[in-house]
C-alpha positions as CSV (number, residue, x, y, z in Angstrom):
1,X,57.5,-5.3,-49.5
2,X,58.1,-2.0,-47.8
3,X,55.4,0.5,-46.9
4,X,56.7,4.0,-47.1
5,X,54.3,7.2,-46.9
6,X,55.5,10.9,-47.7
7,X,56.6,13.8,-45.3
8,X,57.3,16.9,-45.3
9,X,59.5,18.8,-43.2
10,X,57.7,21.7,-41.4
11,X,60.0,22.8,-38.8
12,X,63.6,22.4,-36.1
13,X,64.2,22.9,-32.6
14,X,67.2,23.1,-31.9
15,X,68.6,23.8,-27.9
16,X,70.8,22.5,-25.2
17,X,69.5,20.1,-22.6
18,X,70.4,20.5,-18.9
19,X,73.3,19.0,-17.1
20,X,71.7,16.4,-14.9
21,X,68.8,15.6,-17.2
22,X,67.6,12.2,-18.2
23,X,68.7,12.3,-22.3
24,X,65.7,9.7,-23.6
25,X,63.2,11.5,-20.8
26,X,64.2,15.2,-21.7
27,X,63.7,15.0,-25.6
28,X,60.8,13.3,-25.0
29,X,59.5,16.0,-23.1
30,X,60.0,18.5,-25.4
31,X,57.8,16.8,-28.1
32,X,55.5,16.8,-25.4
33,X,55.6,20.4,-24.3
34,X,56.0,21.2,-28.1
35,X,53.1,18.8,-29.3
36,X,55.5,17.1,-31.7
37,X,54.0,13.9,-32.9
38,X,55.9,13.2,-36.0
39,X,59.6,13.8,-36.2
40,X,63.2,12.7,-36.7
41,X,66.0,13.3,-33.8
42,X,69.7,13.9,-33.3
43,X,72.3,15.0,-30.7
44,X,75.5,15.2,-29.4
45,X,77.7,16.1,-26.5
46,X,78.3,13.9,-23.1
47,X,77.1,12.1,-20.0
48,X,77.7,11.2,-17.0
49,X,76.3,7.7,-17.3
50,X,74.6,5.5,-19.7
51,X,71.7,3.0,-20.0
52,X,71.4,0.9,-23.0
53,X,69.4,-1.8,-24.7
54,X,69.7,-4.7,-27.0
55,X,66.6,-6.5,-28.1
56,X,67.1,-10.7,-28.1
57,X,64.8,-11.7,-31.0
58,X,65.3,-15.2,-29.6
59,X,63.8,-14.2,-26.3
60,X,61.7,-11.0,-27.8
61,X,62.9,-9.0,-25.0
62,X,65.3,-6.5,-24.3
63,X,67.8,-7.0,-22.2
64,X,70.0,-3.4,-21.0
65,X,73.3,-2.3,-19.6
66,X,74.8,0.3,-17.8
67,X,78.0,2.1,-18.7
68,X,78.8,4.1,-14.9
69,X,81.3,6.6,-16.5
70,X,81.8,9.6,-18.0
71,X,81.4,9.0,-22.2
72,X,81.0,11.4,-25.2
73,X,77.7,10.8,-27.4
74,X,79.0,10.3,-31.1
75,X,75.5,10.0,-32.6
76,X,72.3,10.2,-31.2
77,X,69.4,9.5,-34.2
78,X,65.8,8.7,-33.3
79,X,62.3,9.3,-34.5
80,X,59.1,10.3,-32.7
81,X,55.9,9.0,-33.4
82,X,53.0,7.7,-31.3
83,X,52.8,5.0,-28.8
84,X,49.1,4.5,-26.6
85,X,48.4,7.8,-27.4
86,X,51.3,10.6,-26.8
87,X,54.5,11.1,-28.5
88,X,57.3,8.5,-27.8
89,X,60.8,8.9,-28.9
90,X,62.6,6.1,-30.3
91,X,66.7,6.3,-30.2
92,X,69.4,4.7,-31.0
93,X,72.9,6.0,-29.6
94,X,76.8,5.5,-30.0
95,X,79.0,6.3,-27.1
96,X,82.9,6.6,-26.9
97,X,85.0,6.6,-24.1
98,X,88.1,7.9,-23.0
99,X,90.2,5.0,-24.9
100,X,87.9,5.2,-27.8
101,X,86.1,2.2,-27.4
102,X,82.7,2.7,-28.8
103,X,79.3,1.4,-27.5
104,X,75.6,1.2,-28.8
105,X,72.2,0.4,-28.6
106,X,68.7,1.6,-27.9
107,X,68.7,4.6,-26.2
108,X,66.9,3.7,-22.3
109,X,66.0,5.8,-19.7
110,X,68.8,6.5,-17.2
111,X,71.5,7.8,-19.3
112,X,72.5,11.6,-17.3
113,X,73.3,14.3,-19.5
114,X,76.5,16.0,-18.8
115,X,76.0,18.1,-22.2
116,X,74.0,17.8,-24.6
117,X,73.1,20.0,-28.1
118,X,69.7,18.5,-29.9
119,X,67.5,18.9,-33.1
120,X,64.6,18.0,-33.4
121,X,63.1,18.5,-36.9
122,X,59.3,18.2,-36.8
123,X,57.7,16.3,-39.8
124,X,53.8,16.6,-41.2
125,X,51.8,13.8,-42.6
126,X,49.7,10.7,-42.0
127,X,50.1,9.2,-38.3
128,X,52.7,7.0,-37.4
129,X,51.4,5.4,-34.5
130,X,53.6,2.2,-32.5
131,X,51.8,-1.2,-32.1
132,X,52.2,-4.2,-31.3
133,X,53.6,-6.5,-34.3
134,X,53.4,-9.6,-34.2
135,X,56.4,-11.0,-35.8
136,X,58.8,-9.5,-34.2
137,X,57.1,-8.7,-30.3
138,X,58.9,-4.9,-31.2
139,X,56.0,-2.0,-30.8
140,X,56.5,-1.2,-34.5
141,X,54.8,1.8,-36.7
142,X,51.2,0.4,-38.2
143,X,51.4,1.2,-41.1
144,X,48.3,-0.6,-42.2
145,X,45.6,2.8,-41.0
């Protein structure tokens, strides 16, 4: 059975990132400088370069890829939450390129910004704070505090 607790939206940020910036590194940040702990993500723009992830449940590892060119970010949506203390932002992300072709996955460190327009709506309630789980080796929400 699902476990669901209420939200409430509080508050947005919404801004540009720099040209050059780390995408998953950057946001992150900002719910750091902000002190965001709980919230829901989005963007869209370009980069330069892109770093994605697909989780084997075989294996329980994730395995990544790099895209070297120049691609458009169709949808960026993510949450933050905790992980081992301080805010960690989870992403998924859809890239085209110049033909179209679309790619996706979990958002990794190394994707470059070439530009980049981000919201970040901030959420109050109960913690949401990532763990271990056990079934699927994924650091999943706890949603048993």
């Amino acid at each position: 059975m699902a476990v669901v607790r209420e939200v409430k939206a509080v508050k947005m940020f919404m801004g540009k990132l720099e040209c050059g910036a780390d995408l998953l590194e950057e946001i992150t940040r900002i719910c750091v400088d902000k002190g965001i702990h709980l919230g829901r993500v989005e963007a869209l723009g370009a980069v330069k370069k892109a770093r994605l992830g697909y989780y084997n449940q075989k294996e329980r590892e994730y395995h990544f890829y790099e895209l070297d060119q120049t691609l458009e970010i169709t949808n960026l949506v993510g949450n933050v939450s905790i992980k081992d203390g301080a805010p960690i932002v989870h992403a998924h992300v859809t890239f085209s390129d110049k033909d179209g072709h679309a790619y996706g996955g979990h958002l990794a460190p190394g994707t470059i910004v070439f530009a980049c327009e981000v919201i970040i709506q901030v959420l109050d309630g109960s913690k949401f704070e990532r763990g271990l789980d056990q079934e699927t080796g994924l650091p999943l929400w706890n949603m048993n505090e």
